[in-house]
LUMGUVO-193628 format. One record per residue: residue in one letter; x, y, z of N, C-alpha, C, CB in turn. Coordinates in steps of 0.2 Angstrom, whole numbers, plus 5000, padded with zeros to 4 digits. Glycine has a CB too. Layout:
BEGIN
AXYZXYZXYZXYZ/...
//
This chain:
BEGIN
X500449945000500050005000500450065000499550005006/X501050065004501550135003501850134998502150145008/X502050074994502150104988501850114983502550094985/X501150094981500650104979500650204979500150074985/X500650214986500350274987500950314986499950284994/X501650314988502050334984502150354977502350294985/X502050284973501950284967501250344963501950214966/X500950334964500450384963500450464966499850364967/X500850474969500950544969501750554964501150574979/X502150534965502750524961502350534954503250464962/X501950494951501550484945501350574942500750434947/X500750584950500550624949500850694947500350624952/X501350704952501950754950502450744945502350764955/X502350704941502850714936502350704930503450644937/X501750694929501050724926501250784924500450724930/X501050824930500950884931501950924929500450894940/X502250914930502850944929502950934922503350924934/X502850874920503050874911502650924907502850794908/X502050894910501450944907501651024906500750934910/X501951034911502051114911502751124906502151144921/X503151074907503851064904503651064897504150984906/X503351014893502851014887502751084886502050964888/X502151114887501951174888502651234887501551174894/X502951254890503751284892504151274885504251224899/X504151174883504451174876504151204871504451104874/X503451194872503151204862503151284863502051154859/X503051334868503251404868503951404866503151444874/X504351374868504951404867505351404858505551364873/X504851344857505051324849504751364846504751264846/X504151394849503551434842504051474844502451454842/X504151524851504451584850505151584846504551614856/X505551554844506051534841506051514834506151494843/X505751464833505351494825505151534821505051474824/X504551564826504351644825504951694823503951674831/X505451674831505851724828506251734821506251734833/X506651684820506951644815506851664807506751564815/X505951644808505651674800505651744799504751644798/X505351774806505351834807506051874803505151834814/X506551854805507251864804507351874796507651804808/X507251824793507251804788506851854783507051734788/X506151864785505751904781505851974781505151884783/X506151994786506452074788506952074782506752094796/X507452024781508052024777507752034769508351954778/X507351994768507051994762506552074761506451914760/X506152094765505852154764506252204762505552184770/X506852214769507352254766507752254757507952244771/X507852184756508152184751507452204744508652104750/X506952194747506252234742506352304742505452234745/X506452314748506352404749507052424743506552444761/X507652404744508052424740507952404732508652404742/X507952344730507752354723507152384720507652304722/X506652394724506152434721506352504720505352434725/X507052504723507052594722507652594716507452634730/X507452534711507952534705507652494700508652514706/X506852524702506352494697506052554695505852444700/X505852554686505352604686504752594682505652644684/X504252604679503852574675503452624670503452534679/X503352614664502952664660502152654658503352674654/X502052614664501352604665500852544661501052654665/X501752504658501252444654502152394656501052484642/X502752424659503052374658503652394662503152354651/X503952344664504452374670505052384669504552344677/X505452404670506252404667506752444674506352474658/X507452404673507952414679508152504679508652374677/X508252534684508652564684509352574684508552574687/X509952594679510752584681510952584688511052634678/X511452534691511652554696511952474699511052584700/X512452504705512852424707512452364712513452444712/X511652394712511352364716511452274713510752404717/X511152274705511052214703511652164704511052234697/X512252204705513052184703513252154711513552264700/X512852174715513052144721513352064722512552164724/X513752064727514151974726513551944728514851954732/X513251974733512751914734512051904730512451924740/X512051934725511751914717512051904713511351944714/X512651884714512951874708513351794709513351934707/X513651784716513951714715513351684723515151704717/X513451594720512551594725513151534734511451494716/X513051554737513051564743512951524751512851614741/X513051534755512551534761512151614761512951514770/X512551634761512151724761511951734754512551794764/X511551694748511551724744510951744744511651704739/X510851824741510151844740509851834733510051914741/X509151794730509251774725508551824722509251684724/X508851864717508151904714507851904707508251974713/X507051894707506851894699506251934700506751834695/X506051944693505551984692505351944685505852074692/X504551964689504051924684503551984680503551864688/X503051974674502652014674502151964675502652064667/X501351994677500751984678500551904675500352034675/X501151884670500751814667501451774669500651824656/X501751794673502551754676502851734670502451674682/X503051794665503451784661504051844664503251774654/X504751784663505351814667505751864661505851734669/X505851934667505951994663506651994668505352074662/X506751984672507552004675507651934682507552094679/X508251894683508551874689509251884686508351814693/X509451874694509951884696510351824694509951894701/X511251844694511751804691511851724693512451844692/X511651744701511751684706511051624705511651724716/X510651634700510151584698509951564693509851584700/X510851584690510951544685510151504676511351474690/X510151474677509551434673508951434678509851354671/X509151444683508551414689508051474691508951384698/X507351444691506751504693506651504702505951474688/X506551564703505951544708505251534709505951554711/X505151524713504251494713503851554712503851444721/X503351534711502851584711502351564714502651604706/X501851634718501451624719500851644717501651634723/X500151614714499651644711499251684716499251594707/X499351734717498851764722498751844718499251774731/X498351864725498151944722498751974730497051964722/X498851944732499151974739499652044736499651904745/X499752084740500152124737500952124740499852194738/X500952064744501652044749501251994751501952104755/X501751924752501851874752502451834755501851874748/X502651804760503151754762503051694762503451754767/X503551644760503251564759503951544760502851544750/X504051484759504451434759504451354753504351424765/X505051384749505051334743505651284745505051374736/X505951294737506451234736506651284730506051144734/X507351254730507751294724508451244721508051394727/X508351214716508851144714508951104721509751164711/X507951084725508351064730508651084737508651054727/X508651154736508851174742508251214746509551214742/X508251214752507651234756507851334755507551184765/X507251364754507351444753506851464757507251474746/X506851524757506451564762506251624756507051604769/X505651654753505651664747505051734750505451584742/X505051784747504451834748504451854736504751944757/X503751884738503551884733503251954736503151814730/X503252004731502952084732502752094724503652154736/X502052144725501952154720502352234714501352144722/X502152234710502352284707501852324705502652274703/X501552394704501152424704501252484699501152424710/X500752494695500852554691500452614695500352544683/X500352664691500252724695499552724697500552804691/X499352674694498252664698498252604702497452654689/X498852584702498752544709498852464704497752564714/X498852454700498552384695499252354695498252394685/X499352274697499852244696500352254690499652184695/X500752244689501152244681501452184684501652314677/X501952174689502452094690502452104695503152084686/X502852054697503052034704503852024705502751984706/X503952064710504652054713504652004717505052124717/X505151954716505351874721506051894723505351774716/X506051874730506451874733506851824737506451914734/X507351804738507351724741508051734744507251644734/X507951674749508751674752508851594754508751724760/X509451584755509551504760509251494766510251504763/X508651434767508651474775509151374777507451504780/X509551354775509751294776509951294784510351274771/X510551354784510651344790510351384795511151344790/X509551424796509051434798508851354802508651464792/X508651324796508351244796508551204802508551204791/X509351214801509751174807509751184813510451164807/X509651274813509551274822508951254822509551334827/X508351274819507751244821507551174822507251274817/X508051134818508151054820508451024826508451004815/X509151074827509351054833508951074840510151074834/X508651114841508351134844507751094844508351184842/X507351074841506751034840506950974842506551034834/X507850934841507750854842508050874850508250794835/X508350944851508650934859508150944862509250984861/X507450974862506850974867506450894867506351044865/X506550884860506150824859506750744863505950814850/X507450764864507850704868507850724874508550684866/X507550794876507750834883507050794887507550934883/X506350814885505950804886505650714891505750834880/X505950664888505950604892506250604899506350554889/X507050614897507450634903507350654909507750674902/X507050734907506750794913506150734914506450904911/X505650694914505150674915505250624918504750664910/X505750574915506150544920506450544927506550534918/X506850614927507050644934506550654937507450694934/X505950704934505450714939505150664942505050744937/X505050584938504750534943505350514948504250454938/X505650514946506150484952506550524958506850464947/X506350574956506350644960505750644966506150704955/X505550634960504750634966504550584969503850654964/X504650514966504750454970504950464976505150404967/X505650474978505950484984505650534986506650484984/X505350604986505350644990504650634992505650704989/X504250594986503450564991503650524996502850504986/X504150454996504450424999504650435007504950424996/X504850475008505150545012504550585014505750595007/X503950605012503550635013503050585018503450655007/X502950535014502450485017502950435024502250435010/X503450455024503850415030503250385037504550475032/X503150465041502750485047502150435045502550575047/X501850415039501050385038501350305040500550405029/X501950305037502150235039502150215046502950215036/X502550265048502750235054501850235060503450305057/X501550295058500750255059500750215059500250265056/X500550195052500250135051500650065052499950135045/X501350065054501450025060501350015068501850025059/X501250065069501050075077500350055079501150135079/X499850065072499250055071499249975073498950065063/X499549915067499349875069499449855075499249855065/X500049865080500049835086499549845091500649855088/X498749885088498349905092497949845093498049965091/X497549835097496849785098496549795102496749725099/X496049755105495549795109495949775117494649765108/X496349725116496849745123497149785126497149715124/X497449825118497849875120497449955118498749865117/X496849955120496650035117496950085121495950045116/X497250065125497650135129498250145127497750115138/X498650115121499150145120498850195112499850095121/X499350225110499150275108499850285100499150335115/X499650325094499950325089500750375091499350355084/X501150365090501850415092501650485086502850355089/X501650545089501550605083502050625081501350655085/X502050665073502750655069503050725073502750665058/X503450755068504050795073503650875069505150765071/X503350865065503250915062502450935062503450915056/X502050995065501451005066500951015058501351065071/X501050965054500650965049500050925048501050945045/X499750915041499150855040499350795042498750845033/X499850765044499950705048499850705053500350685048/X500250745057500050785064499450785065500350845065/X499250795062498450805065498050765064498150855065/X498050725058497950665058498150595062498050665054/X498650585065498950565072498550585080499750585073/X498550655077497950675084497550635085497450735085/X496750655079496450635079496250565076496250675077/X496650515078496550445077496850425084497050415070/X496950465089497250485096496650495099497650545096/X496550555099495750555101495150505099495450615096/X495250465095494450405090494950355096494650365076/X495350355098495650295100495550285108496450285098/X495550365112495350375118494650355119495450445119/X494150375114493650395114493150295115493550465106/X493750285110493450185110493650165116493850125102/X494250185120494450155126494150175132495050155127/X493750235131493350265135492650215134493350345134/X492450195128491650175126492150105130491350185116/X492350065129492550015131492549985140493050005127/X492750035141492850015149492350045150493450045155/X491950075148491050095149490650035149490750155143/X490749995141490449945141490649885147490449915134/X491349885149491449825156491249835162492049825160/X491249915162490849925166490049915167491049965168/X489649935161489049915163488849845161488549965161/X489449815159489349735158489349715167490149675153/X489849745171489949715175489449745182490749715175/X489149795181488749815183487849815182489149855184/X487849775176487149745175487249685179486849725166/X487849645180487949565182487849565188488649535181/X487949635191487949645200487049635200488349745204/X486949695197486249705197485649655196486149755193/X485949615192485349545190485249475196485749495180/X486249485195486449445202486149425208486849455204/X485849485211485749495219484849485219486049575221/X484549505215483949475214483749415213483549495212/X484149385207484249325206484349275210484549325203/X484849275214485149255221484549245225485749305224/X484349305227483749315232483149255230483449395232/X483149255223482449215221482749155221482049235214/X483349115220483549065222483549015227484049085222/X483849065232483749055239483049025243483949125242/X482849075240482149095243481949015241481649165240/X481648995234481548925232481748865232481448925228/X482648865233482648825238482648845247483048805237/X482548865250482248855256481648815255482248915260/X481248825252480348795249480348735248479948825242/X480948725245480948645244481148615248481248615239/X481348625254481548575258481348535260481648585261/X480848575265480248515267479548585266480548465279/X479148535268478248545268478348625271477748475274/X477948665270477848735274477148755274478248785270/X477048795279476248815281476248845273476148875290/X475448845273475148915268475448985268474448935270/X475449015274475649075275476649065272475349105284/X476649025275477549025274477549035265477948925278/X477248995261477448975255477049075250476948865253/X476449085255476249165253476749205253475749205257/X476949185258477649245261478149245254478249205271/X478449195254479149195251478949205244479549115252/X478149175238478349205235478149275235478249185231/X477849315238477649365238478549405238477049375242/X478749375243479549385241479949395236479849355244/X479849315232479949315224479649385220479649245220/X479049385219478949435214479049485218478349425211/X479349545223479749585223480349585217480049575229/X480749515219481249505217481249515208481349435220/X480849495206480749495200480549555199480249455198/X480149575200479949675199480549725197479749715207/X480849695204481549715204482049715196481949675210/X481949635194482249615186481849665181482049515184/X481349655182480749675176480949765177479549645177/X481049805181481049875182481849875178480949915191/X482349835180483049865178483049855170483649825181/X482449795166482549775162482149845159482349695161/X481649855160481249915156481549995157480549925158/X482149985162482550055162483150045155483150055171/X483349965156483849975151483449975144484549915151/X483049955143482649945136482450035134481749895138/X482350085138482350145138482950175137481950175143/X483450155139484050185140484350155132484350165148/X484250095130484350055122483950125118483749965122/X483150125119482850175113483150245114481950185113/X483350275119483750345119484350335116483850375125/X484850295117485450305113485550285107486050275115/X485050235107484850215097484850265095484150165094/X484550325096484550385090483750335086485550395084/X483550305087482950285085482150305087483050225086/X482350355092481950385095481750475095482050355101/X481150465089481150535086480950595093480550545077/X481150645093481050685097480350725093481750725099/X479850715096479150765093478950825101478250705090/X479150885101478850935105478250955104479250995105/X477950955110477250985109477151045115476650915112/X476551095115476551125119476151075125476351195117/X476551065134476251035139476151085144476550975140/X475651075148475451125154475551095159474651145155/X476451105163476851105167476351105173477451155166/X475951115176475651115183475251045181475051175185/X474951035176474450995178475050915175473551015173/X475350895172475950875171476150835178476250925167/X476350905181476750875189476250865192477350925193/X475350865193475050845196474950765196474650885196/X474750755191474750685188475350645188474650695182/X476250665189476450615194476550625200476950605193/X476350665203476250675209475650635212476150745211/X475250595209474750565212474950495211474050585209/X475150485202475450415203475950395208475750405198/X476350445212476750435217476350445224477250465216/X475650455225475350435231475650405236474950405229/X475450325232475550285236476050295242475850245231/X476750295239477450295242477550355245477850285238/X477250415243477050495246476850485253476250535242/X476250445254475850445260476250365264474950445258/X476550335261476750275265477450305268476950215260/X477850365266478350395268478050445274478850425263/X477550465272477250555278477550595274477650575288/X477550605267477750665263477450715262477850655258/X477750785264477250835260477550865256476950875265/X477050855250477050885244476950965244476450855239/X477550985238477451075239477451085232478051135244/X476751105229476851125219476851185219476351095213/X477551205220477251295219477351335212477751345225/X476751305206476651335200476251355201476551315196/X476151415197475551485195475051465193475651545189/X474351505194473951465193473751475185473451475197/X474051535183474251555175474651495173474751615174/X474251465166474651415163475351435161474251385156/X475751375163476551365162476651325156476951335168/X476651345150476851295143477551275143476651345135/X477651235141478251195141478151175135478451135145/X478851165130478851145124479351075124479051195120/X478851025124479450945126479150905123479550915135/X479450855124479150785119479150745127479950735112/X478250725127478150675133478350645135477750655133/X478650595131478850525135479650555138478850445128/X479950605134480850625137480750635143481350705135/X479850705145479950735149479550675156479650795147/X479150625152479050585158479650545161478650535156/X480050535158480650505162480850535165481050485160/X481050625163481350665169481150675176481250735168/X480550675174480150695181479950635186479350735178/X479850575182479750515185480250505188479550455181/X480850485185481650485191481650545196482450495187/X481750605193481850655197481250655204481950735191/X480650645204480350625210480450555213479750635210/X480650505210480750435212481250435216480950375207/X482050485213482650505218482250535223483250555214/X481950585223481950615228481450575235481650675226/X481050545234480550495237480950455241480150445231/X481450415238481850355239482350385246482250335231/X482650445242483150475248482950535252483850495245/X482550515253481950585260481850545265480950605257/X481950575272481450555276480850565277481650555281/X480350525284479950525283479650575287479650475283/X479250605285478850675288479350735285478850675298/X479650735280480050775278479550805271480750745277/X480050845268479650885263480050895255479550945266/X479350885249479650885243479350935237479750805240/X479750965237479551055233479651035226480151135235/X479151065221479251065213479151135213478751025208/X479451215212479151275210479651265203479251345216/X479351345202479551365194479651425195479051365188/X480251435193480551505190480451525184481251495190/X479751605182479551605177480251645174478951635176/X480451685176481051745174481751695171481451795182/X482051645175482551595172482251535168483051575177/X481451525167481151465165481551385167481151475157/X481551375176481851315177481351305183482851305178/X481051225183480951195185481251155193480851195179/X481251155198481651155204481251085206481451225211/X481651035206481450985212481950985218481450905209/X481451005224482050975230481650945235482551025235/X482150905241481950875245482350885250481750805244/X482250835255482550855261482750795264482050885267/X483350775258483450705260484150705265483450665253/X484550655261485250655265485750705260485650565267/X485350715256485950775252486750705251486150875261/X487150745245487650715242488250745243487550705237/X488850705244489650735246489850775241490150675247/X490050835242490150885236490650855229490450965239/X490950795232491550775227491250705225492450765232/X490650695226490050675221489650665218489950655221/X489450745217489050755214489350745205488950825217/X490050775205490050755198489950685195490450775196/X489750625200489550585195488850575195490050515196/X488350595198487750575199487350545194487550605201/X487650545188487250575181487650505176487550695177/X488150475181488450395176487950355178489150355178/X487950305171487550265174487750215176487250245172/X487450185182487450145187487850155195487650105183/X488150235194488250265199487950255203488250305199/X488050235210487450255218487950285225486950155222/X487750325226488150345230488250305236488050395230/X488850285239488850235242489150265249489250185237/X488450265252488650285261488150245264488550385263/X488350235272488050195275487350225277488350175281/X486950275276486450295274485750275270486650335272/X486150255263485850225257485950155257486050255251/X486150135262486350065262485650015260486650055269/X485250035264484549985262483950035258484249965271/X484250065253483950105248483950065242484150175247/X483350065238483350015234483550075226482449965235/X483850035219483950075214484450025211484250145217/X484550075205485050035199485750085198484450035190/X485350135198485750195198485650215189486750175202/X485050185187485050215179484450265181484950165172/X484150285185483650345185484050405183483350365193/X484450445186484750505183485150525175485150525188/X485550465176485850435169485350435162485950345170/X484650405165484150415160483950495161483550365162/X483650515166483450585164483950645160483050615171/X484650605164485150655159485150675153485650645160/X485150615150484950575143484450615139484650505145/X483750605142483250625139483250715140482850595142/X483750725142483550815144483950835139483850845153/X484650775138485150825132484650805125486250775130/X484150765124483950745118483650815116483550685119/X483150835120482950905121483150965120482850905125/X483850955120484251025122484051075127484451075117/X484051035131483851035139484351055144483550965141/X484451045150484851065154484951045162484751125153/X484951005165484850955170485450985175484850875167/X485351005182485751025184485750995193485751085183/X486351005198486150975204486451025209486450895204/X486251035216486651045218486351025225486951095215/X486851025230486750965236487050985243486950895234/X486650975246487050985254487150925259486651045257/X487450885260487450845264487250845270487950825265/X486550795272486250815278485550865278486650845281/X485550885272485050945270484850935267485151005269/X484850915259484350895255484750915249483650925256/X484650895242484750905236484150955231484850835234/X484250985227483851025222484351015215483751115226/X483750975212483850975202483351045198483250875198/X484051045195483651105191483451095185483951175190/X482851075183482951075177482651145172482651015176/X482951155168483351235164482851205156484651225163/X482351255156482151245149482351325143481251235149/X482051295137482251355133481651405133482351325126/X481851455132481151505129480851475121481351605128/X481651465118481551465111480951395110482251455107/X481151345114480551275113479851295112480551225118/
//
């Protein structure tokens, strides 16, 4: 896979660097050629601009001017620098060249153009050739001046040049993959050394951790955050031991109880009342199973994310009346006195029923459970901060345990609560259901005094 991936960036950069290389070449050739002809055609203009000035015409036929222009060496013996000159009339029949082209013509072109550069051949040899017209005094052709040069050794630089970009061009493409090979190589090193340290991970060792490279780049922080994913699963993991090991406590001890209990029954023969007694004892015991099983079955549809949140508007007084009655029972079996201090003005809450039934069902079950008797349990409402107050007056919690109250399967563990019954997923669950909400669940406690939950709503809901 590293050199896989190696290989694919080296690929890539040396794609991209030829391609620009390519591009780099075929400008440097056109501007070089361009220039070259360019060169050439200025030469031949100039040598137009002079001969025409030793041309004259009487408006049906052209004739030379005397002078040394004709006589020049480089029309007269033929050359690398020869300049070769003829003159045609309108039908390209030949009325003057020069000495240097002997028997030989040059080409013509059939146009109307009044100026002209091309490239021919002459016995054979490659020329660089302009063709201009001749003109009477109303503007009308009469012949054409040709003008022509060697361009042979033109030709050679533009081939050496052409076959050195064209032998250059593998090379530099070459170096660039091999270039970039190693310095992808070199680049990718840090991901290796990851993904060796990776595989020495498993779920035995999720506490150790990826070594970070030396430089604070996208690897670097890619090592973080596979750091972080790695915390985050070793945290989820000693979560899951723990509530493996703490559902095993929890099933255990009723289980045990119901055990026991049935065998003692079988021993020998037992009165009626004895065999009422004990199961009525069992099905406690079981209650006990069936309540932890429908906490975690609730506590299953809240973290599933399978459970759609629908807000409705609900009337917060009449709401907490209605668990305030279901909790009768255990109200009057304790000597509780209930305090609902809500307006008589409706208090709308914007919640989804069943979240907020679980809030309120724990948040008074906690308070019920850890209250004494003849003591007292307050629900008011703060309209100004919109939060909802449960307190009681129970044994209140050790300030340096308050921050766990809210894990599940926490119970606080003082000789107090010793014979209090629980799972310790009540608050766990209403925590739960309060973040679903974007909600806000808060504690705060005095040992000996009593505890107060705040639960904190939005205006916006």
């Amino acid at each position: 896979m590293k050199s896989a991936f190696q290989t694919r960036i080296a690929l890539f950069n040396t794609f991209t660097a030829s391609l620009s290389t390519g591009i780099a070449f075929i400008v440097l050739y056109s501007v070089v050629h361009w220039s070259v002809f360019h060169h050439m055609d200025s030469i031949l203009l100039h040598e137009q601009r002079e001969i025409s000035n030793h041309l004259v015409s009487d408006g049906q036929h052209i004739r030379q001017l005397p002078g040394n222009e004709w006589l020049e060496e480089e029309h007269r013996e033929k050359t690398g620098f020869s300049i070769f000159l003829q003159i045609v009339d309108q039908n390209n029949n030949l009325i003057f060249h020069s000495l240097n082209l002997r028997s030989a013509r040059l080409s013509s072109k059939d146009t109307d153009a009044k100026q002209i550069f091309f490239n021919s051949f002459l016995n054979g040899e490659p020329i660089r050739q302009g063709q201009f017209a001749l003109l009477d005094e109303h503007g009308e052709i009469l012949g054409y001046l040709q003008v022509g040069m060697p361009r042979k050794a033109y030709d050679v630089v533009l081939n050496n040049l052409e076959n050195a970009l064209v032998l250059l061009f593998p090379l530099l493409s070459l170096w660039f993959f091999l270039s970039s090979f190693f310095s992808a190589g070199h680049g990718i090193a840090p991901i290796h050394h990851l993904i060796q340290a990776a595989k020495q991970l498993d779920e035995q060792h999720l506490e150790a951790r990826l070594p970070l490279p030396s430089h604070n780049d996208e690897i670097y922080q890619l090592a973080i955050t596979i750091n972080d994913l790695l915390k985050r699963l070793d945290d989820s993991f000693q979560r899951e031991k723990e509530i493996t090991a703490n559902l095993s406590h929890e099933l255990r001890t009723p289980l045990t109880g119901i055990r026991g209990t049935l065998e003692v029954l079988i021993r020998k023969p037992r009165q009626p009342a004895v065999y009422e007694k004990k199961i009525k004892e069992i099905i406690l015991e079981t209650d006990r199973i069936n309540h932890l099983i429908e906490q975690l079955l609730q506590i299953s549809r809240i973290e599933s994310g399978a459970l759609a949140v629908e807000k409705i508007a609900i009337n917060l007084k009449q709401f907490l009346q209605a668990h305030l009655e279901k909790w009768q029972g255990e109200i009057e079996k304790k000597q509780i006195t209930t305090c609902l201090h809500i307006p008589e003005t409706p208090i709308t809450v914007w919640c989804d029923p069943f979240l907020l039934d679980v809030i309120v069902s724990n948040l008074i079950s906690n308070a019920l459970k850890y209250s004494s008797s003849g003591s007292v349990l307050e629900l008011s409402w703060n309209e100004t901060r919109q939060i909802l107050y449960v307190t009681d007056q129970g044994i209140g919690i050790e300030p340096d345990k308050i921050q766990y109250v809210f894990n599940r399967f926490y119970r606080v563990d003082t000789s107090q609560n010793a014979g209090v019954p629980g799972t310790g997923l009540g608050l766990f669950m209403a925590n739960k259901a309060t973040t679903l909400q974007d909600l806000e669940l808060s504690v705060e406690s005095y040992p000996g005094k009593g505890t107060t939950f705040s639960l904190h709503f939005n205006r916006s809901n």
